[in-house]
C-alpha positions in Angstrom: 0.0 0.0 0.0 1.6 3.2 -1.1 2.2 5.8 1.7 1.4 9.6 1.9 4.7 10.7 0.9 4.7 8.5 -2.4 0.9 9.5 -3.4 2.0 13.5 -2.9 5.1 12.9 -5.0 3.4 11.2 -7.5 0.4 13.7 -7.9 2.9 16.7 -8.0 5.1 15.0 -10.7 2.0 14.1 -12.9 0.6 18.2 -12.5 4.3 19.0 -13.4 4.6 16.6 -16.7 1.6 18.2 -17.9 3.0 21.8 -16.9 5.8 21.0 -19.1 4.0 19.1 -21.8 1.6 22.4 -22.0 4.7 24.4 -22.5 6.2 22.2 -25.0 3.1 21.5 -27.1 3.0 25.5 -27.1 6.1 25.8 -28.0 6.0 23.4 -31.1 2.2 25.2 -32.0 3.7 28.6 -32.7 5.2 28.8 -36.1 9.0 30.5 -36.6 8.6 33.7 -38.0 10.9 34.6 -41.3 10.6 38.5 -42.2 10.8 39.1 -45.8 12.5 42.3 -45.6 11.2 45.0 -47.9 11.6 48.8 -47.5 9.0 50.2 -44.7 7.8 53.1 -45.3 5.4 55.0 -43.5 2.4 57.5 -44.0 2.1 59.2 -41.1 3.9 59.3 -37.8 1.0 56.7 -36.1 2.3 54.5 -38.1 5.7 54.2 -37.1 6.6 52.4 -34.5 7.5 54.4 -31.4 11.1 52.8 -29.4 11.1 53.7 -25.4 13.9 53.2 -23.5 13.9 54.0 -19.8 17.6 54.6 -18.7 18.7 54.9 -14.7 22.3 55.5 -14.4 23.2 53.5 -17.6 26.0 55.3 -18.9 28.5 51.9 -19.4 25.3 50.4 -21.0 24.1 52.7 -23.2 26.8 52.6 -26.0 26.2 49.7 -27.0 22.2 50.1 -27.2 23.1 53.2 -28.9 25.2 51.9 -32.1 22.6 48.9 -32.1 20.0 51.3 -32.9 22.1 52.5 -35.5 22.3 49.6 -37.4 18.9 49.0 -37.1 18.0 47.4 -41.4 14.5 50.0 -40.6 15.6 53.6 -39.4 11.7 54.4 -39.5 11.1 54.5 -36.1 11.1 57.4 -33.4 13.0 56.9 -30.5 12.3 58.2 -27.0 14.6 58.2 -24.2 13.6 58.7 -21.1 15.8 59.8 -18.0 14.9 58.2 -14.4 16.4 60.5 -12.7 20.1 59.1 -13.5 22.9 60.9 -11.5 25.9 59.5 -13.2 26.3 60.5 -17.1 22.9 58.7 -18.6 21.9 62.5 -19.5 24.9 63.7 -21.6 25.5 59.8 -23.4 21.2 60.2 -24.4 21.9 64.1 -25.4 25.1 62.9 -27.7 23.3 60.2 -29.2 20.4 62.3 -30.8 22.6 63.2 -33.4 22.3 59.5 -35.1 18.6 59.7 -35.2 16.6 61.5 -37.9 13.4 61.5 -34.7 14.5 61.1 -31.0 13.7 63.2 -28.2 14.6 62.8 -24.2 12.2 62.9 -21.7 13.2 63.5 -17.8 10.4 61.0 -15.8 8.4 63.0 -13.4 8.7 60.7 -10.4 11.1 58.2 -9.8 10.5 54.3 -10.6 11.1 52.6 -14.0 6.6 52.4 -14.0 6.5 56.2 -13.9 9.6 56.9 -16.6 7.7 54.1 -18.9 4.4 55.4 -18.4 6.1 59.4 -19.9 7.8 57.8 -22.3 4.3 55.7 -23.6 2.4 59.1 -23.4 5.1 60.8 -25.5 4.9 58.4 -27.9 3.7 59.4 -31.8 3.3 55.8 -33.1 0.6 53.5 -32.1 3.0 50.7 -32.1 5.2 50.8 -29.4 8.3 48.7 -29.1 10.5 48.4 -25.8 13.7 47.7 -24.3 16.4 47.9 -21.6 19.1 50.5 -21.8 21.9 47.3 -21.0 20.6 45.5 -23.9 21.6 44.7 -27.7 18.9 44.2 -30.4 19.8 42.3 -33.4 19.9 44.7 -36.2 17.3 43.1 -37.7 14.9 43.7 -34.9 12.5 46.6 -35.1 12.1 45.5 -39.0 10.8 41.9 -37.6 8.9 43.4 -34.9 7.3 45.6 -37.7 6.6 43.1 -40.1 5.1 40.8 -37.3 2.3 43.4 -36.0 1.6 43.9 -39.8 0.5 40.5 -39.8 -0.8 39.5 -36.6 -2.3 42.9 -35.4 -1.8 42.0 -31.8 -2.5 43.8 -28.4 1.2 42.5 -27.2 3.8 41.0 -28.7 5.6 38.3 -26.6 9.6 38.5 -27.9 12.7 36.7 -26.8 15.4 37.5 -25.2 18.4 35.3 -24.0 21.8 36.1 -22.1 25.1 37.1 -23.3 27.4 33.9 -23.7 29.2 33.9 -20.2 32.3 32.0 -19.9 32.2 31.0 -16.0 30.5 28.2 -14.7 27.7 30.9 -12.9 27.2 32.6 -16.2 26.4 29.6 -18.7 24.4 28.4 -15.3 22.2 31.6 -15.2 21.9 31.3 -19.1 20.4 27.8 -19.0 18.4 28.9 -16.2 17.1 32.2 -18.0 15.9 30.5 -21.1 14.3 27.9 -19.5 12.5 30.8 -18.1 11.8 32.8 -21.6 11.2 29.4 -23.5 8.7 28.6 -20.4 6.5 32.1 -21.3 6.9 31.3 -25.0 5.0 27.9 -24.9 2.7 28.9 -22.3 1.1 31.6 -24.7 1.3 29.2 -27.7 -0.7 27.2 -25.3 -3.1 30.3 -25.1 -2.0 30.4 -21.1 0.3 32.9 -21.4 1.4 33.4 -17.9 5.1 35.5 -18.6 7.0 38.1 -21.2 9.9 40.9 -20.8 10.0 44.1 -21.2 13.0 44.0 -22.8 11.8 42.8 -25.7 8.0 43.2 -25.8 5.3 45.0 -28.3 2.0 46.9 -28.0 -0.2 49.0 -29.1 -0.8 52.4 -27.4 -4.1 51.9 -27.0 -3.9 48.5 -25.1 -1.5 50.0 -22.9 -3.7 53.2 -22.0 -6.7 50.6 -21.4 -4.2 48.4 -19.1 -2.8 51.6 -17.1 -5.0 51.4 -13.7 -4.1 47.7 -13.3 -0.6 48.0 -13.7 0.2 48.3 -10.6 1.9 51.3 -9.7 2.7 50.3 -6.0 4.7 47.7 -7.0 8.9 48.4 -8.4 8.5 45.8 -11.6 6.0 44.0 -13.3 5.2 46.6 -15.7 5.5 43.8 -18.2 3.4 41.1 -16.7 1.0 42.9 -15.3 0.4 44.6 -19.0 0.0 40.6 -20.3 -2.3 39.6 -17.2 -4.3 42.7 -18.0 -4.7 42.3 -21.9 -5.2 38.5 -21.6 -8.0 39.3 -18.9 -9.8 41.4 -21.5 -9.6 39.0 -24.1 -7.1 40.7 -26.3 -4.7 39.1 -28.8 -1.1 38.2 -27.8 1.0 36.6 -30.2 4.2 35.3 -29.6 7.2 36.4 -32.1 9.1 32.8 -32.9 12.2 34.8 -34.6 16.4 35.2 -34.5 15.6 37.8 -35.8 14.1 39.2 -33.1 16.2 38.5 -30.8 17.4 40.9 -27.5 20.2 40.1 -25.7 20.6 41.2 -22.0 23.4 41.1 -19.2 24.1 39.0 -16.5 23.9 38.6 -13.0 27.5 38.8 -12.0 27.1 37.7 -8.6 24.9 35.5 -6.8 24.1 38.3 -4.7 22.5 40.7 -7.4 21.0 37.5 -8.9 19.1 36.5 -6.0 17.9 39.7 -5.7 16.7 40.4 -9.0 14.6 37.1 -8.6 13.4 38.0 -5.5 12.3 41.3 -6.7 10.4 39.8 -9.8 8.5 37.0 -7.6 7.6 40.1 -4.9 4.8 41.4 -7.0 3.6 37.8 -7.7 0.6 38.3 -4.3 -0.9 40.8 -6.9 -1.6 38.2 -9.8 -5.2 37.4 -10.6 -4.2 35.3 -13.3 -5.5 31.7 -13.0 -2.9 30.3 -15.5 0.1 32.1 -13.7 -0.8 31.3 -10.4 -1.4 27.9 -11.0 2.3 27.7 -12.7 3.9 29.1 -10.2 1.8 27.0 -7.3 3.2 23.6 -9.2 7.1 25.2 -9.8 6.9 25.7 -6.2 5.3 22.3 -5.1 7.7 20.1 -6.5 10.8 22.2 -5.6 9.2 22.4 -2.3 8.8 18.6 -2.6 12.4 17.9 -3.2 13.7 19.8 -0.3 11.2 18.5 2.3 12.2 14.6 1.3 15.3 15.9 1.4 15.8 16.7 5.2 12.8 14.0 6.2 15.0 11.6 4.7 18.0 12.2 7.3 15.9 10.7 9.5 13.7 8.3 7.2 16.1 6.4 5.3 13.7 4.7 3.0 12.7 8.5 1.7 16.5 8.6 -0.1 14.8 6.3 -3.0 11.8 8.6 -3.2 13.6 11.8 -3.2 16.4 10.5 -5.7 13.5 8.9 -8.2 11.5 11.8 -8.1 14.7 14.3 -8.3 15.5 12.4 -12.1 12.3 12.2 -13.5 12.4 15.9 -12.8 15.6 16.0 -14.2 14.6 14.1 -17.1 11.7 16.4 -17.6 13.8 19.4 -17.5 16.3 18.2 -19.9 13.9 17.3 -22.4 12.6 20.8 -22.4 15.7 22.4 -22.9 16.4 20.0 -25.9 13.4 21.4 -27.4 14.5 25.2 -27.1 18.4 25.0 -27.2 18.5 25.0 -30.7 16.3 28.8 -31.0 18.3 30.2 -27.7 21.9 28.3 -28.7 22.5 26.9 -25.9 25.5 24.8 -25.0 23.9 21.8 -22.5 26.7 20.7 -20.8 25.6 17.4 -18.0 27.4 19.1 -15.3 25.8 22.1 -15.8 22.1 21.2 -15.8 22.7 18.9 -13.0 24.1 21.8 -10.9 21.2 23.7 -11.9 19.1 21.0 -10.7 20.4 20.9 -7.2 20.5 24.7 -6.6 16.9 25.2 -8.3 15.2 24.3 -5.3 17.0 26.0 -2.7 16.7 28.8 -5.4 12.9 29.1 -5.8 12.1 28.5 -2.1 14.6 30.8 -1.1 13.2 33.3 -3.6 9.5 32.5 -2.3 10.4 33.4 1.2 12.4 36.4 0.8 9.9 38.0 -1.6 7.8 38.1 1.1 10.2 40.6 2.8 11.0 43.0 -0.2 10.7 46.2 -0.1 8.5 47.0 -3.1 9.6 50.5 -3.8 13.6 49.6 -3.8 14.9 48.2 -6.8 
Protein backbone atom coordinates (compact mmCIF):
# COMPACT_ATOMS: atom_id res chain seq x y z
CA UNK A 1 0.00 0.00 0.00
CA UNK A 2 1.60 3.21 -1.07
CA UNK A 3 2.17 5.81 1.74
CA UNK A 4 1.41 9.57 1.93
CA UNK A 5 4.68 10.71 0.88
CA UNK A 6 4.68 8.52 -2.42
CA UNK A 7 0.93 9.50 -3.36
CA UNK A 8 2.05 13.47 -2.89
CA UNK A 9 5.06 12.88 -4.96
CA UNK A 10 3.35 11.15 -7.48
CA UNK A 11 0.37 13.73 -7.87
CA UNK A 12 2.87 16.67 -7.97
CA UNK A 13 5.14 14.98 -10.75
CA UNK A 14 1.97 14.10 -12.94
CA UNK A 15 0.57 18.23 -12.53
CA UNK A 16 4.31 19.01 -13.40
CA UNK A 17 4.63 16.55 -16.74
CA UNK A 18 1.57 18.17 -17.86
CA UNK A 19 3.00 21.83 -16.95
CA UNK A 20 5.76 21.02 -19.11
CA UNK A 21 4.03 19.15 -21.77
CA UNK A 22 1.61 22.35 -21.98
CA UNK A 23 4.70 24.36 -22.51
CA UNK A 24 6.24 22.21 -25.00
CA UNK A 25 3.10 21.54 -27.13
CA UNK A 26 2.96 25.46 -27.13
CA UNK A 27 6.07 25.81 -28.01
CA UNK A 28 5.99 23.39 -31.07
CA UNK A 29 2.22 25.20 -32.03
CA UNK A 30 3.72 28.60 -32.69
CA UNK A 31 5.15 28.82 -36.09
CA UNK A 32 8.98 30.54 -36.56
CA UNK A 33 8.63 33.69 -38.03
CA UNK A 34 10.89 34.65 -41.26
CA UNK A 35 10.59 38.53 -42.17
CA UNK A 36 10.84 39.12 -45.76
CA UNK A 37 12.50 42.29 -45.58
CA UNK A 38 11.19 44.99 -47.85
CA UNK A 39 11.56 48.78 -47.48
CA UNK A 40 8.96 50.16 -44.69
CA UNK A 41 7.78 53.09 -45.27
CA UNK A 42 5.40 54.98 -43.48
CA UNK A 43 2.44 57.48 -43.96
CA UNK A 44 2.13 59.24 -41.13
CA UNK A 45 3.95 59.33 -37.83
CA UNK A 46 1.03 56.67 -36.06
CA UNK A 47 2.26 54.48 -38.06
CA UNK A 48 5.65 54.18 -37.08
CA UNK A 49 6.57 52.43 -34.46
CA UNK A 50 7.52 54.37 -31.37
CA UNK A 51 11.11 52.75 -29.37
CA UNK A 52 11.10 53.69 -25.39
CA UNK A 53 13.90 53.17 -23.46
CA UNK A 54 13.91 53.96 -19.83
CA UNK A 55 17.63 54.56 -18.66
CA UNK A 56 18.71 54.93 -14.68
CA UNK A 57 22.27 55.49 -14.39
CA UNK A 58 23.17 53.54 -17.57
CA UNK A 59 25.98 55.35 -18.88
CA UNK A 60 28.54 51.94 -19.43
CA UNK A 61 25.25 50.42 -21.01
CA UNK A 62 24.07 52.69 -23.23
CA UNK A 63 26.75 52.59 -26.00
CA UNK A 64 26.15 49.66 -26.98
CA UNK A 65 22.21 50.09 -27.18
CA UNK A 66 23.06 53.17 -28.91
CA UNK A 67 25.17 51.86 -32.06
CA UNK A 68 22.63 48.93 -32.14
CA UNK A 69 20.01 51.30 -32.85
CA UNK A 70 22.14 52.54 -35.50
CA UNK A 71 22.27 49.63 -37.39
CA UNK A 72 18.85 48.97 -37.08
CA UNK A 73 17.98 47.40 -41.37
CA UNK A 74 14.47 49.98 -40.60
CA UNK A 75 15.58 53.61 -39.38
CA UNK A 76 11.68 54.39 -39.49
CA UNK A 77 11.08 54.50 -36.07
CA UNK A 78 11.07 57.44 -33.42
CA UNK A 79 13.04 56.94 -30.55
CA UNK A 80 12.26 58.23 -27.02
CA UNK A 81 14.60 58.18 -24.20
CA UNK A 82 13.63 58.66 -21.12
CA UNK A 83 15.81 59.76 -18.01
CA UNK A 84 14.94 58.16 -14.37
CA UNK A 85 16.45 60.50 -12.66
CA UNK A 86 20.07 59.08 -13.47
CA UNK A 87 22.86 60.85 -11.53
CA UNK A 88 25.90 59.49 -13.25
CA UNK A 89 26.27 60.49 -17.05
CA UNK A 90 22.95 58.68 -18.63
CA UNK A 91 21.89 62.49 -19.46
CA UNK A 92 24.88 63.67 -21.57
CA UNK A 93 25.46 59.83 -23.41
CA UNK A 94 21.24 60.25 -24.45
CA UNK A 95 21.93 64.09 -25.41
CA UNK A 96 25.14 62.87 -27.74
CA UNK A 97 23.28 60.17 -29.20
CA UNK A 98 20.35 62.33 -30.84
CA UNK A 99 22.59 63.16 -33.41
CA UNK A 100 22.30 59.55 -35.12
CA UNK A 101 18.58 59.66 -35.16
CA UNK A 102 16.63 61.47 -37.86
CA UNK A 103 13.39 61.46 -34.73
CA UNK A 104 14.53 61.10 -30.95
CA UNK A 105 13.67 63.16 -28.25
CA UNK A 106 14.61 62.77 -24.22
CA UNK A 107 12.23 62.88 -21.65
CA UNK A 108 13.17 63.47 -17.77
CA UNK A 109 10.43 60.96 -15.79
CA UNK A 110 8.42 62.96 -13.44
CA UNK A 111 8.67 60.71 -10.44
CA UNK A 112 11.11 58.20 -9.76
CA UNK A 113 10.54 54.34 -10.64
CA UNK A 114 11.13 52.63 -14.01
CA UNK A 115 6.62 52.38 -14.03
CA UNK A 116 6.50 56.23 -13.93
CA UNK A 117 9.61 56.89 -16.62
CA UNK A 118 7.72 54.08 -18.92
CA UNK A 119 4.44 55.43 -18.44
CA UNK A 120 6.11 59.44 -19.85
CA UNK A 121 7.79 57.82 -22.25
CA UNK A 122 4.32 55.75 -23.58
CA UNK A 123 2.35 59.06 -23.37
CA UNK A 124 5.05 60.82 -25.51
CA UNK A 125 4.88 58.43 -27.89
CA UNK A 126 3.73 59.40 -31.79
CA UNK A 127 3.31 55.84 -33.08
CA UNK A 128 0.62 53.50 -32.07
CA UNK A 129 3.03 50.67 -32.06
CA UNK A 130 5.21 50.85 -29.43
CA UNK A 131 8.27 48.72 -29.10
CA UNK A 132 10.53 48.37 -25.76
CA UNK A 133 13.70 47.73 -24.29
CA UNK A 134 16.40 47.86 -21.57
CA UNK A 135 19.06 50.48 -21.83
CA UNK A 136 21.94 47.31 -20.95
CA UNK A 137 20.55 45.50 -23.91
CA UNK A 138 21.58 44.71 -27.66
CA UNK A 139 18.92 44.17 -30.37
CA UNK A 140 19.79 42.34 -33.39
CA UNK A 141 19.92 44.67 -36.19
CA UNK A 142 17.26 43.13 -37.68
CA UNK A 143 14.93 43.69 -34.87
CA UNK A 144 12.54 46.56 -35.14
CA UNK A 145 12.05 45.50 -38.98
CA UNK A 146 10.81 41.93 -37.58
CA UNK A 147 8.90 43.40 -34.91
CA UNK A 148 7.27 45.58 -37.72
CA UNK A 149 6.64 43.10 -40.08
CA UNK A 150 5.12 40.80 -37.25
CA UNK A 151 2.25 43.44 -36.04
CA UNK A 152 1.64 43.92 -39.81
CA UNK A 153 0.54 40.48 -39.78
CA UNK A 154 -0.83 39.53 -36.57
CA UNK A 155 -2.28 42.90 -35.36
CA UNK A 156 -1.76 41.96 -31.79
CA UNK A 157 -2.45 43.84 -28.38
CA UNK A 158 1.17 42.53 -27.24
CA UNK A 159 3.76 40.96 -28.68
CA UNK A 160 5.59 38.30 -26.59
CA UNK A 161 9.58 38.50 -27.94
CA UNK A 162 12.68 36.70 -26.78
CA UNK A 163 15.36 37.52 -25.18
CA UNK A 164 18.42 35.28 -24.02
CA UNK A 165 21.76 36.06 -22.10
CA UNK A 166 25.07 37.07 -23.27
CA UNK A 167 27.39 33.93 -23.71
CA UNK A 168 29.25 33.92 -20.25
CA UNK A 169 32.31 31.98 -19.92
CA UNK A 170 32.24 31.05 -15.97
CA UNK A 171 30.46 28.15 -14.70
CA UNK A 172 27.74 30.94 -12.87
CA UNK A 173 27.19 32.64 -16.15
CA UNK A 174 26.43 29.60 -18.73
CA UNK A 175 24.36 28.42 -15.32
CA UNK A 176 22.20 31.59 -15.20
CA UNK A 177 21.89 31.29 -19.11
CA UNK A 178 20.36 27.81 -19.03
CA UNK A 179 18.36 28.87 -16.20
CA UNK A 180 17.10 32.24 -18.04
CA UNK A 181 15.90 30.48 -21.13
CA UNK A 182 14.26 27.89 -19.48
CA UNK A 183 12.46 30.83 -18.12
CA UNK A 184 11.79 32.81 -21.56
CA UNK A 185 11.20 29.43 -23.45
CA UNK A 186 8.70 28.65 -20.37
CA UNK A 187 6.51 32.13 -21.30
CA UNK A 188 6.88 31.33 -24.97
CA UNK A 189 5.02 27.92 -24.90
CA UNK A 190 2.66 28.88 -22.25
CA UNK A 191 1.15 31.65 -24.75
CA UNK A 192 1.33 29.16 -27.69
CA UNK A 193 -0.72 27.16 -25.30
CA UNK A 194 -3.07 30.29 -25.09
CA UNK A 195 -1.99 30.37 -21.09
CA UNK A 196 0.30 32.93 -21.44
CA UNK A 197 1.45 33.42 -17.93
CA UNK A 198 5.11 35.48 -18.56
CA UNK A 199 7.02 38.08 -21.19
CA UNK A 200 9.91 40.90 -20.78
CA UNK A 201 9.96 44.05 -21.18
CA UNK A 202 13.05 43.98 -22.84
CA UNK A 203 11.83 42.75 -25.67
CA UNK A 204 8.03 43.23 -25.85
CA UNK A 205 5.28 44.95 -28.26
CA UNK A 206 2.00 46.89 -27.98
CA UNK A 207 -0.23 48.96 -29.12
CA UNK A 208 -0.77 52.36 -27.42
CA UNK A 209 -4.11 51.87 -26.97
CA UNK A 210 -3.91 48.49 -25.15
CA UNK A 211 -1.45 50.00 -22.89
CA UNK A 212 -3.72 53.19 -21.96
CA UNK A 213 -6.74 50.64 -21.41
CA UNK A 214 -4.19 48.35 -19.06
CA UNK A 215 -2.75 51.62 -17.12
CA UNK A 216 -4.96 51.45 -13.68
CA UNK A 217 -4.12 47.71 -13.32
CA UNK A 218 -0.58 48.01 -13.74
CA UNK A 219 0.25 48.28 -10.63
CA UNK A 220 1.91 51.34 -9.68
CA UNK A 221 2.72 50.27 -6.03
CA UNK A 222 4.73 47.67 -6.99
CA UNK A 223 8.88 48.36 -8.45
CA UNK A 224 8.54 45.78 -11.63
CA UNK A 225 6.01 43.97 -13.26
CA UNK A 226 5.21 46.64 -15.74
CA UNK A 227 5.49 43.77 -18.17
CA UNK A 228 3.44 41.08 -16.67
CA UNK A 229 0.96 42.87 -15.28
CA UNK A 230 0.37 44.56 -18.98
CA UNK A 231 -0.01 40.63 -20.32
CA UNK A 232 -2.31 39.56 -17.15
CA UNK A 233 -4.30 42.71 -18.02
CA UNK A 234 -4.73 42.34 -21.86
CA UNK A 235 -5.24 38.53 -21.57
CA UNK A 236 -8.03 39.30 -18.93
CA UNK A 237 -9.84 41.40 -21.50
CA UNK A 238 -9.59 39.00 -24.07
CA UNK A 239 -7.08 40.71 -26.31
CA UNK A 240 -4.72 39.13 -28.81
CA UNK A 241 -1.08 38.17 -27.81
CA UNK A 242 1.01 36.65 -30.24
CA UNK A 243 4.19 35.28 -29.57
CA UNK A 244 7.19 36.39 -32.14
CA UNK A 245 9.05 32.77 -32.88
CA UNK A 246 12.22 34.80 -34.64
CA UNK A 247 16.40 35.18 -34.47
CA UNK A 248 15.60 37.85 -35.84
CA UNK A 249 14.06 39.23 -33.07
CA UNK A 250 16.17 38.51 -30.78
CA UNK A 251 17.44 40.94 -27.53
CA UNK A 252 20.24 40.07 -25.68
CA UNK A 253 20.65 41.22 -22.04
CA UNK A 254 23.42 41.10 -19.21
CA UNK A 255 24.10 38.96 -16.55
CA UNK A 256 23.93 38.60 -12.97
CA UNK A 257 27.54 38.83 -11.99
CA UNK A 258 27.11 37.75 -8.61
CA UNK A 259 24.94 35.45 -6.81
CA UNK A 260 24.06 38.32 -4.70
CA UNK A 261 22.50 40.66 -7.45
CA UNK A 262 21.00 37.53 -8.92
CA UNK A 263 19.06 36.48 -6.02
CA UNK A 264 17.91 39.70 -5.67
CA UNK A 265 16.73 40.39 -8.96
CA UNK A 266 14.62 37.10 -8.63
CA UNK A 267 13.43 37.96 -5.49
CA UNK A 268 12.32 41.28 -6.74
CA UNK A 269 10.40 39.80 -9.81
CA UNK A 270 8.47 37.04 -7.58
CA UNK A 271 7.57 40.09 -4.86
CA UNK A 272 4.83 41.41 -7.02
CA UNK A 273 3.63 37.82 -7.67
CA UNK A 274 0.62 38.28 -4.26
CA UNK A 275 -0.92 40.79 -6.87
CA UNK A 276 -1.61 38.25 -9.79
CA UNK A 277 -5.22 37.39 -10.64
CA UNK A 278 -4.19 35.29 -13.34
CA UNK A 279 -5.47 31.67 -12.98
CA UNK A 280 -2.90 30.26 -15.50
CA UNK A 281 0.13 32.14 -13.70
CA UNK A 282 -0.77 31.30 -10.38
CA UNK A 283 -1.36 27.86 -11.04
CA UNK A 284 2.26 27.67 -12.69
CA UNK A 285 3.89 29.11 -10.21
CA UNK A 286 1.79 27.02 -7.31
CA UNK A 287 3.18 23.61 -9.15
CA UNK A 288 7.08 25.19 -9.76
CA UNK A 289 6.88 25.71 -6.21
CA UNK A 290 5.30 22.26 -5.12
CA UNK A 291 7.67 20.10 -6.50
CA UNK A 292 10.80 22.19 -5.60
CA UNK A 293 9.24 22.42 -2.28
CA UNK A 294 8.83 18.60 -2.65
CA UNK A 295 12.43 17.93 -3.20
CA UNK A 296 13.72 19.82 -0.25
CA UNK A 297 11.16 18.49 2.33
CA UNK A 298 12.17 14.61 1.25
CA UNK A 299 15.26 15.85 1.38
CA UNK A 300 15.76 16.67 5.20
CA UNK A 301 12.76 14.03 6.25
CA UNK A 302 14.97 11.55 4.72
CA UNK A 303 17.98 12.17 7.34
CA UNK A 304 15.90 10.74 9.53
CA UNK A 305 13.71 8.27 7.22
CA UNK A 306 16.06 6.35 5.30
CA UNK A 307 13.73 4.74 2.97
CA UNK A 308 12.71 8.46 1.69
CA UNK A 309 16.52 8.60 -0.05
CA UNK A 310 14.83 6.26 -3.03
CA UNK A 311 11.82 8.56 -3.22
CA UNK A 312 13.60 11.83 -3.17
CA UNK A 313 16.44 10.45 -5.68
CA UNK A 314 13.49 8.86 -8.25
CA UNK A 315 11.51 11.85 -8.15
CA UNK A 316 14.72 14.29 -8.31
CA UNK A 317 15.51 12.36 -12.07
CA UNK A 318 12.35 12.19 -13.51
CA UNK A 319 12.36 15.94 -12.80
CA UNK A 320 15.64 16.01 -14.16
CA UNK A 321 14.58 14.06 -17.14
CA UNK A 322 11.67 16.43 -17.59
CA UNK A 323 13.77 19.41 -17.47
CA UNK A 324 16.31 18.19 -19.87
CA UNK A 325 13.91 17.26 -22.43
CA UNK A 326 12.62 20.79 -22.38
CA UNK A 327 15.74 22.36 -22.85
CA UNK A 328 16.41 19.99 -25.89
CA UNK A 329 13.42 21.44 -27.42
CA UNK A 330 14.52 25.17 -27.10
CA UNK A 331 18.36 25.03 -27.18
CA UNK A 332 18.52 25.02 -30.67
CA UNK A 333 16.27 28.78 -30.96
CA UNK A 334 18.28 30.23 -27.71
CA UNK A 335 21.91 28.32 -28.68
CA UNK A 336 22.46 26.89 -25.90
CA UNK A 337 25.54 24.75 -25.02
CA UNK A 338 23.92 21.81 -22.46
CA UNK A 339 26.71 20.68 -20.82
CA UNK A 340 25.63 17.37 -18.02
CA UNK A 341 27.36 19.11 -15.28
CA UNK A 342 25.80 22.15 -15.83
CA UNK A 343 22.10 21.23 -15.82
CA UNK A 344 22.70 18.93 -13.04
CA UNK A 345 24.11 21.76 -10.88
CA UNK A 346 21.16 23.72 -11.94
CA UNK A 347 19.12 20.99 -10.75
CA UNK A 348 20.41 20.86 -7.20
CA UNK A 349 20.52 24.66 -6.61
CA UNK A 350 16.88 25.18 -8.34
CA UNK A 351 15.16 24.29 -5.26
CA UNK A 352 17.05 26.03 -2.74
CA UNK A 353 16.71 28.79 -5.45
CA UNK A 354 12.86 29.08 -5.81
CA UNK A 355 12.11 28.48 -2.13
CA UNK A 356 14.61 30.76 -1.08
CA UNK A 357 13.18 33.31 -3.63
CA UNK A 358 9.54 32.49 -2.34
CA UNK A 359 10.41 33.42 1.18
CA UNK A 360 12.40 36.40 0.85
CA UNK A 361 9.91 38.03 -1.63
CA UNK A 362 7.75 38.13 1.13
CA UNK A 363 10.22 40.65 2.83
CA UNK A 364 11.00 43.05 -0.20
CA UNK A 365 10.69 46.19 -0.07
CA UNK A 366 8.53 47.00 -3.07
CA UNK A 367 9.56 50.52 -3.83
CA UNK A 368 13.59 49.61 -3.81
CA UNK A 369 14.90 48.22 -6.82
Amino acid sequence: MFDLPVIISVFILIAYLALIVAFVRGWAKTPFFDAEFTSIQHQSERERPSVVVCCRNETHHLPALIEALRSQHCQSFELIWVNDHSTDQTQQVLEDSLIYFTDAQIIQSPLLGKKHAQRAGILAAKGEFIITTDADCVPSSTWIETMVNFQSQQQADLIIAPVKFYRGKSLFTQIQQLEFATLVGSGMGAAGSSMSIFCNAANMGFTKQAWIDSADDLHEEEISGDDVFLLHSIKQRKGKVAVLKSMQAMVITGYQKTLKSFFRQRVRWTSKSPKYKDVDTIATGFIVAAINLLLLVLAALAVFQLRLWLLFGVVFLLKLLIDVLFLMIIRPFFQLRIRALHVLLLSLFYPVYVVGVGVFSIFQNRRKW
